[in-house]
N, CA, C and O atoms as a GROMACS GRO file, in nm:
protein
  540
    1UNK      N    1   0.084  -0.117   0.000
    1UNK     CA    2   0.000   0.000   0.000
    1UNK      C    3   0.089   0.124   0.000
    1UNK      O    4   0.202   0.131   0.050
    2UNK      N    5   0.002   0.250  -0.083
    2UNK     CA    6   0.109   0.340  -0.093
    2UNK      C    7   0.065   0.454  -0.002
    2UNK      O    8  -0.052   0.482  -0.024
    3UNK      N    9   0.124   0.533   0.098
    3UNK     CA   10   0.021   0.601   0.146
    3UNK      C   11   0.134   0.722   0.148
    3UNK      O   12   0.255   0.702   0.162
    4UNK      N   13   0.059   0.879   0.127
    4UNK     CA   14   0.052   0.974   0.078
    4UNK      C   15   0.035   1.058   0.261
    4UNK      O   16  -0.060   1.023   0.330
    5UNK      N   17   0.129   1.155   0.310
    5UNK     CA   18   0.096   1.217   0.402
    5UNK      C   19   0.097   1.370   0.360
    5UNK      O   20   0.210   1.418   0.349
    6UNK      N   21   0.009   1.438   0.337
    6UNK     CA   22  -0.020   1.544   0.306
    6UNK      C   23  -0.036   1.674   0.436
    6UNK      O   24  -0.074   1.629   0.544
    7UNK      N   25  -0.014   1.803   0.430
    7UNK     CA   26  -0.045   1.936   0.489
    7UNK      C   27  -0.004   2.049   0.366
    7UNK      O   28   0.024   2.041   0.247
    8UNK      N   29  -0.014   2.130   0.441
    8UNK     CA   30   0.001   2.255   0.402
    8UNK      C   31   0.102   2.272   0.323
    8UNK      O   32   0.090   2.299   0.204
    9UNK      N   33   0.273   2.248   0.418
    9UNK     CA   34   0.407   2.318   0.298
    9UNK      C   35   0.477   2.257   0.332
    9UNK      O   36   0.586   2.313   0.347
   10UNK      N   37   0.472   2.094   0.373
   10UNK     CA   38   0.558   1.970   0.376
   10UNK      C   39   0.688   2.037   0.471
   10UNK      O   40   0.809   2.036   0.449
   11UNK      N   41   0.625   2.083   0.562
   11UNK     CA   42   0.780   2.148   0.645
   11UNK      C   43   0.774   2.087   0.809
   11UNK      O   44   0.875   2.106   0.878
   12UNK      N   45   0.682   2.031   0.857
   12UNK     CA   46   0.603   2.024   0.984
   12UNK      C   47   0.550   1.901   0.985
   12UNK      O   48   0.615   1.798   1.005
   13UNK      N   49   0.381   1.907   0.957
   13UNK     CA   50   0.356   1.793   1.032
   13UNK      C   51   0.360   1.623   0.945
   13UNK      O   52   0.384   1.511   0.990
   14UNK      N   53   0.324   1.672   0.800
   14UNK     CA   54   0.335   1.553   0.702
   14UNK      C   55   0.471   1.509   0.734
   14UNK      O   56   0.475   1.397   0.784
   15UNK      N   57   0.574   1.563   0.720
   15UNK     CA   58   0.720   1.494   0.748
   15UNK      C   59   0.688   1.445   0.874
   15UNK      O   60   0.662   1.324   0.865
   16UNK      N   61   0.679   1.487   0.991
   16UNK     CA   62   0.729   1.416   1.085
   16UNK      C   63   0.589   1.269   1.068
   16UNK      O   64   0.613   1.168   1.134
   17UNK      N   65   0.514   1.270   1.018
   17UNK     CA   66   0.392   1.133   0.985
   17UNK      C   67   0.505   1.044   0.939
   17UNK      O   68   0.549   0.936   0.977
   18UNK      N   69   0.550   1.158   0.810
   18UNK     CA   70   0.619   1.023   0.738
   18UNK      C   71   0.716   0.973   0.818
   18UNK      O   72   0.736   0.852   0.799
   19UNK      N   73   0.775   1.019   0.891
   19UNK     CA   74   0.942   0.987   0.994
   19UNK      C   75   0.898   0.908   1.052
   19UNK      O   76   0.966   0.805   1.049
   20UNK      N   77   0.748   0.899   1.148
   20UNK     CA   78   0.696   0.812   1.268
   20UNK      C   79   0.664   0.670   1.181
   20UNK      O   80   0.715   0.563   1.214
   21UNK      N   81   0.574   0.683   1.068
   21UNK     CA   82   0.549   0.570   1.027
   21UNK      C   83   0.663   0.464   0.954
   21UNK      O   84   0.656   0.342   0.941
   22UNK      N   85   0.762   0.551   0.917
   22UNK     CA   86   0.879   0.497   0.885
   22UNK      C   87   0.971   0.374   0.991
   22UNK      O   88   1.043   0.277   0.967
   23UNK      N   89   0.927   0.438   1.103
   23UNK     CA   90   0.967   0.418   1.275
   23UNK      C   91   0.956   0.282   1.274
   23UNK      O   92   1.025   0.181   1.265
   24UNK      N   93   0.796   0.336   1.291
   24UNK     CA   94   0.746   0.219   1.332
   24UNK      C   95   0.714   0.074   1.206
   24UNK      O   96   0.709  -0.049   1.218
   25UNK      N   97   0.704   0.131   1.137
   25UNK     CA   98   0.638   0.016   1.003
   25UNK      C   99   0.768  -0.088   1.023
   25UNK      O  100   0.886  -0.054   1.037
   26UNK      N  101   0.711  -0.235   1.020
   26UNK     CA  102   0.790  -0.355   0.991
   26UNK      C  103   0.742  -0.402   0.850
   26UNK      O  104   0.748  -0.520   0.813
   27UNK      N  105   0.699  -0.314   0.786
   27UNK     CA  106   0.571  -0.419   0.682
   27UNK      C  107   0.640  -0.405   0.488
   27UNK      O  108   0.551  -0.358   0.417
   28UNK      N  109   0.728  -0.426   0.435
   28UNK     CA  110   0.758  -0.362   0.309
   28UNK      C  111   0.678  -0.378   0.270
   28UNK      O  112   0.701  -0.399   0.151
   29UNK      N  113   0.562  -0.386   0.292
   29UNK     CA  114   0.392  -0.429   0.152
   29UNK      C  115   0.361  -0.269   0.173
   29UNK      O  116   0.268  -0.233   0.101
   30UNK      N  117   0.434  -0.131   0.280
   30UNK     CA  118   0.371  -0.019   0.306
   30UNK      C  119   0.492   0.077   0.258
   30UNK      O  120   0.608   0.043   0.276
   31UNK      N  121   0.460   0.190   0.200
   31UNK     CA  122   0.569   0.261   0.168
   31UNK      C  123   0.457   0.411   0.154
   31UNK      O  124   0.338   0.440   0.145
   32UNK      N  125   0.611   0.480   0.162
   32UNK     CA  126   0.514   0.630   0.226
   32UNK      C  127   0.626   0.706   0.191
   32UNK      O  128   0.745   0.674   0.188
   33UNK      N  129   0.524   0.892   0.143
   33UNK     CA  130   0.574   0.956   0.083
   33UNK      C  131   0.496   1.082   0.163
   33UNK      O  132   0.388   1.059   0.218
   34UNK      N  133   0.560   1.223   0.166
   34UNK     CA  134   0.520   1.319   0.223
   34UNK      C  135   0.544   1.427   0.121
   34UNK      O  136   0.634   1.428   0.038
   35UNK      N  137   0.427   1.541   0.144
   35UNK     CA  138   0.415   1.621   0.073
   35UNK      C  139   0.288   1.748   0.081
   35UNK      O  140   0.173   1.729   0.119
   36UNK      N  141   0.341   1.866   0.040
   36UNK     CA  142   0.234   1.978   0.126
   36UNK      C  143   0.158   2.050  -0.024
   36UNK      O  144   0.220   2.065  -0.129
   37UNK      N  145   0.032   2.082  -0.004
   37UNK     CA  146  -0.017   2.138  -0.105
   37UNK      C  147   0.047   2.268  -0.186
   37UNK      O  148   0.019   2.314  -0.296
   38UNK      N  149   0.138   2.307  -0.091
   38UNK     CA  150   0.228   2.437  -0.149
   38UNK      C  151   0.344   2.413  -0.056
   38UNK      O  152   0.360   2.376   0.061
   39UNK      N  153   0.454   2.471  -0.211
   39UNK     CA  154   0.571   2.401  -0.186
   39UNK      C  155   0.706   2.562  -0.157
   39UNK      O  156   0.672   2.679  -0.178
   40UNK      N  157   0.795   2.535  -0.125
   40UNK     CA  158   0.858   2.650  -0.076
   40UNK      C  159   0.919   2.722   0.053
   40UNK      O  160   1.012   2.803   0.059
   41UNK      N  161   0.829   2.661   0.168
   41UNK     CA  162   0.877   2.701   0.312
   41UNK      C  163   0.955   2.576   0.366
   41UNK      O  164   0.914   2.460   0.370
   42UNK      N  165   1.061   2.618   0.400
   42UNK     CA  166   1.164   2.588   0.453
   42UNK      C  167   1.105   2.493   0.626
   42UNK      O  168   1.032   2.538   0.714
   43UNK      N  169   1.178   2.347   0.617
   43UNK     CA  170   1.188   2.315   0.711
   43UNK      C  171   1.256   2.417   0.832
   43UNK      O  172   1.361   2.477   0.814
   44UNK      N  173   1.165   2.424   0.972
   44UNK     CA  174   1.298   2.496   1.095
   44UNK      C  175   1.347   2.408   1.139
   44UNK      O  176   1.316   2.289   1.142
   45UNK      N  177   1.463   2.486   1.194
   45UNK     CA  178   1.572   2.388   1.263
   45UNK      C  179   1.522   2.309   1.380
   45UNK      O  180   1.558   2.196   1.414
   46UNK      N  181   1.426   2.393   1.439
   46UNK     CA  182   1.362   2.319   1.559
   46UNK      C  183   1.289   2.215   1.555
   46UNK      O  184   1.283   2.144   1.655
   47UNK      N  185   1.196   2.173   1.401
   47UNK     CA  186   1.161   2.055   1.394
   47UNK      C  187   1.266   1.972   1.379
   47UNK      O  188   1.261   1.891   1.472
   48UNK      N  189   1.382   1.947   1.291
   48UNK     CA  190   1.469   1.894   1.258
   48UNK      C  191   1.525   1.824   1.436
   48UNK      O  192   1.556   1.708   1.464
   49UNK      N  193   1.521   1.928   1.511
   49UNK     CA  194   1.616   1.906   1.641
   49UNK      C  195   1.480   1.830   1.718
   49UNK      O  196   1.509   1.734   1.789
   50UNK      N  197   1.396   1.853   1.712
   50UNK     CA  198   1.254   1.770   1.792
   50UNK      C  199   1.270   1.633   1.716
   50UNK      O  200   1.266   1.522   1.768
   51UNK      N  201   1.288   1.664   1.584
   51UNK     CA  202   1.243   1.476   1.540
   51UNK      C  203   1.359   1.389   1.612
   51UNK      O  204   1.344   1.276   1.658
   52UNK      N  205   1.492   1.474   1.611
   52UNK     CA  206   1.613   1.406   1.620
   52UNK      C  207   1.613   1.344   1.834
   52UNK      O  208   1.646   1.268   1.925
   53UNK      N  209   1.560   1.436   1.793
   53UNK     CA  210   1.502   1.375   2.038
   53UNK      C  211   1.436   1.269   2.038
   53UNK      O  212   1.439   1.186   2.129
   54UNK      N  213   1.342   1.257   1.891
   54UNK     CA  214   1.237   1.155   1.896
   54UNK      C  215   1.279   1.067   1.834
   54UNK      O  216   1.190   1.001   1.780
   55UNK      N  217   1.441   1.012   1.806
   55UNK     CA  218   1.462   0.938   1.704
   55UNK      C  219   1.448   0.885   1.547
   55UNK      O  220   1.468   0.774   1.498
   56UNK      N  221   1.387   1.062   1.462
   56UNK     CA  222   1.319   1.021   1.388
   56UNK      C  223   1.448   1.155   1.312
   56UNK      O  224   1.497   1.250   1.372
   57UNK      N  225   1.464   1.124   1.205
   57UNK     CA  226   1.544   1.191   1.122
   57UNK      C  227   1.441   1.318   1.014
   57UNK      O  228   1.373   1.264   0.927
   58UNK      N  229   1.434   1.425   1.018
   58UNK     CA  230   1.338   1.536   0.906
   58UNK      C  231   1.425   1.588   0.843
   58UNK      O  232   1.502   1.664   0.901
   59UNK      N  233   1.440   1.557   0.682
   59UNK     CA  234   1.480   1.605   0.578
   59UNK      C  235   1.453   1.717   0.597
   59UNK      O  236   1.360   1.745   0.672
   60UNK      N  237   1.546   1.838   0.520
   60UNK     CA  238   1.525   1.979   0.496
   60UNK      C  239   1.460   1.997   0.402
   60UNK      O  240   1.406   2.107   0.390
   61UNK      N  241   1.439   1.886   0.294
   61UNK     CA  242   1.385   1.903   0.168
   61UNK      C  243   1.242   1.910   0.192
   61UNK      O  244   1.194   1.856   0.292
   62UNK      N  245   1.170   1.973   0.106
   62UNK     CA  246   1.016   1.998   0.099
   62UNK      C  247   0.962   1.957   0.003
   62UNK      O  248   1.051   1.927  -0.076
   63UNK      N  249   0.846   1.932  -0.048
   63UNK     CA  250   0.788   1.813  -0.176
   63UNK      C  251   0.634   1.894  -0.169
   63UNK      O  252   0.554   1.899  -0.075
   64UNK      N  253   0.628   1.940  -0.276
   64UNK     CA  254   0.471   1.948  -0.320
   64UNK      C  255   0.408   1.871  -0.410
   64UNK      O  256   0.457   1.819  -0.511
   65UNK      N  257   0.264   1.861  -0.361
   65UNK     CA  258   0.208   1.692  -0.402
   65UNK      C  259   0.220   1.712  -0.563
   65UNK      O  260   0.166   1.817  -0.597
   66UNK      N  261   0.271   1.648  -0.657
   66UNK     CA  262   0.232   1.612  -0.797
   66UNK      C  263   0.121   1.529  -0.835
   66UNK      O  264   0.038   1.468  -0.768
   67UNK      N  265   0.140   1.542  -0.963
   67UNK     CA  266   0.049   1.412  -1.017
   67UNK      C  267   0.104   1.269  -1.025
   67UNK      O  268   0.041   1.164  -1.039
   68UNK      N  269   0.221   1.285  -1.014
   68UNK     CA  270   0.290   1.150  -1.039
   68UNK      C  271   0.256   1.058  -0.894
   68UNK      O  272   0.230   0.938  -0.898
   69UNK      N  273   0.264   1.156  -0.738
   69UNK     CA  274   0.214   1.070  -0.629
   69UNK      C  275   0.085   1.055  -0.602
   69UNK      O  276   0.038   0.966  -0.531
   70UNK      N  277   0.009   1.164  -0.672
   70UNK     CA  278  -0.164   1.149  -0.688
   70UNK      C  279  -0.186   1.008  -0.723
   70UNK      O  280  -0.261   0.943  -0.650
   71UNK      N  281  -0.114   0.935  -0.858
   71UNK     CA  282  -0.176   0.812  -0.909
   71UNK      C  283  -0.080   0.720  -0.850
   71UNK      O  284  -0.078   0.616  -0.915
   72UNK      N  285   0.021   0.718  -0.730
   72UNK     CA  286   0.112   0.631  -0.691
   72UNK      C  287   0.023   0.620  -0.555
   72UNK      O  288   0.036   0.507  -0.508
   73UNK      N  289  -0.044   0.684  -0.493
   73UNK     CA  290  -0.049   0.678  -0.376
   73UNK      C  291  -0.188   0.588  -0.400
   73UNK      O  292  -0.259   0.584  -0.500
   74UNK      N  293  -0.200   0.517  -0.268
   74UNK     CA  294  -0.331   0.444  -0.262
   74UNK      C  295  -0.432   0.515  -0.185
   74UNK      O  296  -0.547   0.547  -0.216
   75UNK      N  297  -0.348   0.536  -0.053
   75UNK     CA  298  -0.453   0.658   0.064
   75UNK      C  299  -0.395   0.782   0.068
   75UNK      O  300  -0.272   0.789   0.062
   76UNK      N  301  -0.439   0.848   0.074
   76UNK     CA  302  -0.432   0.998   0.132
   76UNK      C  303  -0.422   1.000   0.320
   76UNK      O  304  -0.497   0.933   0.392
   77UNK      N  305  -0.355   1.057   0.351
   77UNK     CA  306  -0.361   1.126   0.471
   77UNK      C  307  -0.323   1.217   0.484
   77UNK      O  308  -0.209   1.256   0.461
   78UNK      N  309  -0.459   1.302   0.548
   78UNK     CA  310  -0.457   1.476   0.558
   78UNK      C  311  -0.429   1.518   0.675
   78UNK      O  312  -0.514   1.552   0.758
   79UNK      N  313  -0.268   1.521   0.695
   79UNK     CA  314  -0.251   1.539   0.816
   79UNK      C  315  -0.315   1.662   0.886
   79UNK      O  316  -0.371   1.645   0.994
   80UNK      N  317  -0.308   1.768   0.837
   80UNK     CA  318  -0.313   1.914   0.839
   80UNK      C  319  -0.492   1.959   0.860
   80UNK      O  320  -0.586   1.908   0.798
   81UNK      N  321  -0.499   2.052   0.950
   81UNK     CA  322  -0.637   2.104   0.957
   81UNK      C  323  -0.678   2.181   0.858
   81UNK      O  324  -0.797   2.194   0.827
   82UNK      N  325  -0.552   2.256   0.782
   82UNK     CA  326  -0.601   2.358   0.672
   82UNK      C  327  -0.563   2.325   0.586
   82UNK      O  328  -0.487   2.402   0.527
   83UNK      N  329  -0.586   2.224   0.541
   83UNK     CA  330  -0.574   2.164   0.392
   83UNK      C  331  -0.759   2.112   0.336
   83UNK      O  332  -0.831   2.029   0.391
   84UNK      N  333  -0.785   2.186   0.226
   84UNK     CA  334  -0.896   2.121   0.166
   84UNK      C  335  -0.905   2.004   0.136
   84UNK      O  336  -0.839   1.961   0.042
   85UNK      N  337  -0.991   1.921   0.209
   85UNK     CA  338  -0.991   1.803   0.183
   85UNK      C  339  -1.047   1.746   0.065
   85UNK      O  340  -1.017   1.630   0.034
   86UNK      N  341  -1.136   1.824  -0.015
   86UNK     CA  342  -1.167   1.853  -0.154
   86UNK      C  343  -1.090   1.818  -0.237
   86UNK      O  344  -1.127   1.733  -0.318
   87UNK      N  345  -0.964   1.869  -0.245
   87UNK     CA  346  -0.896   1.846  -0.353
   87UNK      C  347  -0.878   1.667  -0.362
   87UNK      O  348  -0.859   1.614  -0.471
   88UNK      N  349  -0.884   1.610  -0.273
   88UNK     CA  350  -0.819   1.499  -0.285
   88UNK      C  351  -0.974   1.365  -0.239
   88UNK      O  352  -0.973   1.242  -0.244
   89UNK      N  353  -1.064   1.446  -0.205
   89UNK     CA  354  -1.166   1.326  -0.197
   89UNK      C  355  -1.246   1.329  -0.360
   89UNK      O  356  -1.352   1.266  -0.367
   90UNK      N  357  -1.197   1.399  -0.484
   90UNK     CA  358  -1.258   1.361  -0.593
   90UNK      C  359  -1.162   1.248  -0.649
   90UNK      O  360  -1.204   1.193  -0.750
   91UNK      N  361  -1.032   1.203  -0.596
   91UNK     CA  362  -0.964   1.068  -0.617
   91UNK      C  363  -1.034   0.949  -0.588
   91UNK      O  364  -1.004   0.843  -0.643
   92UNK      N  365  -1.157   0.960  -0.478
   92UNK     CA  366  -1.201   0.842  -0.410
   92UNK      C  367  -1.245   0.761  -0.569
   92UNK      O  368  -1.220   0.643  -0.591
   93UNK      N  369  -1.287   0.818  -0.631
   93UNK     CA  370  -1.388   0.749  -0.744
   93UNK      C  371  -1.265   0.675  -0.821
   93UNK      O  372  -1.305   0.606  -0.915
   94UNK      N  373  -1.162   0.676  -0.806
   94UNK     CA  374  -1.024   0.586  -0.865
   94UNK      C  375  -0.979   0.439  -0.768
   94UNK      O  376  -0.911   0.338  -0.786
   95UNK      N  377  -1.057   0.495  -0.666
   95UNK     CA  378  -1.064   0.407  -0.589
   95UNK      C  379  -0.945   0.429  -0.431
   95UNK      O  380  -0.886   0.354  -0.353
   96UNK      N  381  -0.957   0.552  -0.450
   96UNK     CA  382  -0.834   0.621  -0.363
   96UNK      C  383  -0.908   0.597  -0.223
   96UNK      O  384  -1.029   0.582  -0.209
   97UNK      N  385  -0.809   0.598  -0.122
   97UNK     CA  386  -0.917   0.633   0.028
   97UNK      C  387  -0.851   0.785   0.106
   97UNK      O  388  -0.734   0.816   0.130
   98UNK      N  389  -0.928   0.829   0.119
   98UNK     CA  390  -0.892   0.913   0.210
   98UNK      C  391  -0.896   0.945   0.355
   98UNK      O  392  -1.009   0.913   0.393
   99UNK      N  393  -0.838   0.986   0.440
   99UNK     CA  394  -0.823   1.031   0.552
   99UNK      C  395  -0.770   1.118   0.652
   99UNK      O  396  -0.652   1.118   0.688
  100UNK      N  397  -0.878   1.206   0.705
  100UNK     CA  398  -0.852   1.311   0.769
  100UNK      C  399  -0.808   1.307   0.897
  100UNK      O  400  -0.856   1.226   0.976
  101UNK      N  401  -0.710   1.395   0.935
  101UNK     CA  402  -0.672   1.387   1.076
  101UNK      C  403  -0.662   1.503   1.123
  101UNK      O  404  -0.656   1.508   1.246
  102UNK      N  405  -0.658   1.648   1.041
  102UNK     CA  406  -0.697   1.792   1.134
  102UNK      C  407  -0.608   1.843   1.241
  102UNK      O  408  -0.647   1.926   1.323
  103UNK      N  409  -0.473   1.787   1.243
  103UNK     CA  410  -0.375   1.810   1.294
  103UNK      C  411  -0.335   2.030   1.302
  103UNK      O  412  -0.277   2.093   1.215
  104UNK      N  413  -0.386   2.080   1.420
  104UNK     CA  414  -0.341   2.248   1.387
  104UNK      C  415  -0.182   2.237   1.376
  104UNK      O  416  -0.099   2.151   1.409
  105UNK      N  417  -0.177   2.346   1.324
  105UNK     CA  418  -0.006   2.330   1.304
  105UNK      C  419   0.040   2.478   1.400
  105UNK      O  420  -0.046   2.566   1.414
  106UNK      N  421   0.154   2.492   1.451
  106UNK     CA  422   0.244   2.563   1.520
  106UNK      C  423   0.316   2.646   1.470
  106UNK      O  424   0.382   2.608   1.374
  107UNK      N  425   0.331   2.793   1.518
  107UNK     CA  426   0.425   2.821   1.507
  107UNK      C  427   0.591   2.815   1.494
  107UNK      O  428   0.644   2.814   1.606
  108UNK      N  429   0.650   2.812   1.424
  108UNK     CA  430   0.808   2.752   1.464
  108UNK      C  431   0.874   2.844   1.563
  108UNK      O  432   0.988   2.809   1.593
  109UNK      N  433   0.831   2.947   1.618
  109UNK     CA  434   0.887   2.948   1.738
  109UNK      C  435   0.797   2.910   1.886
  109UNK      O  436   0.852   2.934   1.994
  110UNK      N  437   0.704   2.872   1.884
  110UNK     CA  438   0.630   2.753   2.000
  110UNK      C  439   0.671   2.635   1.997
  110UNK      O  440   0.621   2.542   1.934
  111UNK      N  441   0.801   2.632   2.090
  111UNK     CA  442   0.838   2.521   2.110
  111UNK      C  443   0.758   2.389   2.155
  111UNK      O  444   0.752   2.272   2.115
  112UNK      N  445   0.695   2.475   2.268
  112UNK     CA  446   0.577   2.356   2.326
  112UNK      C  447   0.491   2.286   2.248
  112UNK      O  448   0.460   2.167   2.240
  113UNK      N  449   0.444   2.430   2.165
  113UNK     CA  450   0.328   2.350   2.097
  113UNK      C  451   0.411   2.232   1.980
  113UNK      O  452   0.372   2.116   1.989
  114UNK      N  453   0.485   2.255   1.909
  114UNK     CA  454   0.601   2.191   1.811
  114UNK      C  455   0.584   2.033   1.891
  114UNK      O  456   0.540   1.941   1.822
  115UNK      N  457   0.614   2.011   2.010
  115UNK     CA  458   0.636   1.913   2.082
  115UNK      C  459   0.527   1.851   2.119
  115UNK      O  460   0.518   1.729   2.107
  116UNK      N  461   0.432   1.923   2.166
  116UNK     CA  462   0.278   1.863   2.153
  116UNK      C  463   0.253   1.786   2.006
  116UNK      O  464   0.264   1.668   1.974
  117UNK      N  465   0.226   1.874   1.950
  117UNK     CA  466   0.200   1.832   1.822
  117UNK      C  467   0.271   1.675   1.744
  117UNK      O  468   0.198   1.587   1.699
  118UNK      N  469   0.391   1.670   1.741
  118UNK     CA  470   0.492   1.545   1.756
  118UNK      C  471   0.457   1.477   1.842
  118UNK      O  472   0.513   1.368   1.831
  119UNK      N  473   0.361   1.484   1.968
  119UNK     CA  474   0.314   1.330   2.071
  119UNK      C  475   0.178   1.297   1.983
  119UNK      O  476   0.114   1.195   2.009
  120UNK      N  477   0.143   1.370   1.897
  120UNK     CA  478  -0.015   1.373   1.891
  120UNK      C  479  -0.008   1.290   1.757
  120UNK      O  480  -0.090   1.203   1.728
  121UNK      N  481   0.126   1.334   1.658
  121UNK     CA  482   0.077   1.283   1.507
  121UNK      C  483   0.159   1.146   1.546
  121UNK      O  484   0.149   1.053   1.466
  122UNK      N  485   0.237   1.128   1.659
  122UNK     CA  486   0.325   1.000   1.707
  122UNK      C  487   0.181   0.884   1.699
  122UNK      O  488   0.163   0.780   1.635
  123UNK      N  489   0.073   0.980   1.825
  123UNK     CA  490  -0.026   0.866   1.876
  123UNK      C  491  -0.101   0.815   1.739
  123UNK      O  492  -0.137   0.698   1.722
  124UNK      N  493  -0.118   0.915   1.649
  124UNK     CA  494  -0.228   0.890   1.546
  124UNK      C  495  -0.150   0.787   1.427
  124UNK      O  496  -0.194   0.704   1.348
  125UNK      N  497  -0.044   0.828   1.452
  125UNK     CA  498   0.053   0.696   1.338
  125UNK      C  499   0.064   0.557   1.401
  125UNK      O  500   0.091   0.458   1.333
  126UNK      N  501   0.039   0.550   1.558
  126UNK     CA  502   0.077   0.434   1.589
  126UNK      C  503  -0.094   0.377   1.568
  126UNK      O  504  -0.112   0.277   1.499
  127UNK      N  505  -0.174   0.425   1.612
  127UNK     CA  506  -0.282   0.411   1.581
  127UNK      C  507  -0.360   0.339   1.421
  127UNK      O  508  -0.444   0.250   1.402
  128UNK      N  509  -0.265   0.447   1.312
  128UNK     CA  510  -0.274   0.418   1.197
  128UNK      C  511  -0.221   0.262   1.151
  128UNK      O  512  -0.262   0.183   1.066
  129UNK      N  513  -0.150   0.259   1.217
  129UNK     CA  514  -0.047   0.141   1.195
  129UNK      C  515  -0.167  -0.013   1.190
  129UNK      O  516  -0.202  -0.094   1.103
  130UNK      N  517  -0.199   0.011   1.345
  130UNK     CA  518  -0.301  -0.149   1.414
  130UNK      C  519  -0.406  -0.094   1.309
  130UNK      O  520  -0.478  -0.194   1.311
  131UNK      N  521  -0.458  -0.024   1.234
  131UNK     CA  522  -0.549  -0.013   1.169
  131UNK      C  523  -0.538  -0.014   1.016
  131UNK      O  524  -0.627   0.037   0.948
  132UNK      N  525  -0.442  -0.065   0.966
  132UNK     CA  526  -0.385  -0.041   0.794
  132UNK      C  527  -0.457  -0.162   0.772
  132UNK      O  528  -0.559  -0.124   0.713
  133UNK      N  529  -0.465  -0.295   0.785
  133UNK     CA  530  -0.555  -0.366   0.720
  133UNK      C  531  -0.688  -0.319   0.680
  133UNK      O  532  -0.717  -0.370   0.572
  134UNK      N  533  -0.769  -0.253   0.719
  134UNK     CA  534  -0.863  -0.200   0.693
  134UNK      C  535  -0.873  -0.143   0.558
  134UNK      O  536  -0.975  -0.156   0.491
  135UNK      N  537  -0.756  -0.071   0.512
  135UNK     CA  538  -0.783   0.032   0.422
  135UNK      C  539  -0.700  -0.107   0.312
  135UNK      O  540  -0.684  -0.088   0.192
   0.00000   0.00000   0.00000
């Protein structure tokens, strides 16, 4: 299965999805790709230094969704609260699945919240995980 972690500007919370599920996944039948509806803002250093506490490595690089992962991906996950979920539930009819998770995103200088946020998309990936047969 191919699954697709989507937000806003691939700098925040889709990366660190993809880092956690990377973590945790034992499964090569699952492979995962991250990417923000608009492309351009710069990873901060402070996520980079949060994933690295959490054992999880965040590329500096940023990825805006194409068409090429539109028809690679099987599910969608919307990590992000302000992402239209529109754009990507007219895929369902391809047979795509989608899924929302409404994750607010942080300032990069709120540390706290930065760190909140990283326990929260941690719980919802491990979560995701006991639940991938489904989809």
């Amino acid at each position: 299965m191919n699954i697709l972690f989507v937000c806003r500007h691939n700098r925040f919370r889709s990366k660190v999805a993809e880092a956690f599920f990377n973590k945790i996944n034992k499964s090569s039948k699952h492979h995962v790709k991250s990417a923000g509806i608009i492309k351009g803002v710069p990873v901060a250093p402070i996520v980079r230094k949060i994933g690295k506490e959490n054992g999880i490595g965040i590329s500096s690089e940023t990825s805006g969704v194409t068409e090429k992962m539109i028809y690679w991906a099987d599910v969608f996950v919307i990590v992000a609260n302000d992402v239209p979920v529109e754009i990507f539930e007219r895929y369902k009819k391809l047979g795509k699945k989608v899924i929302v998770w409404k994750v607010r995103d942080a300032s990069q200088n709120d540390e706290n919240s930065i760190r909140r946020i990283f326990l929260e998309i941690k719980n919802k990936i491990e979560g995701f995980q006991k639940d991938l047969g489904k989809y």
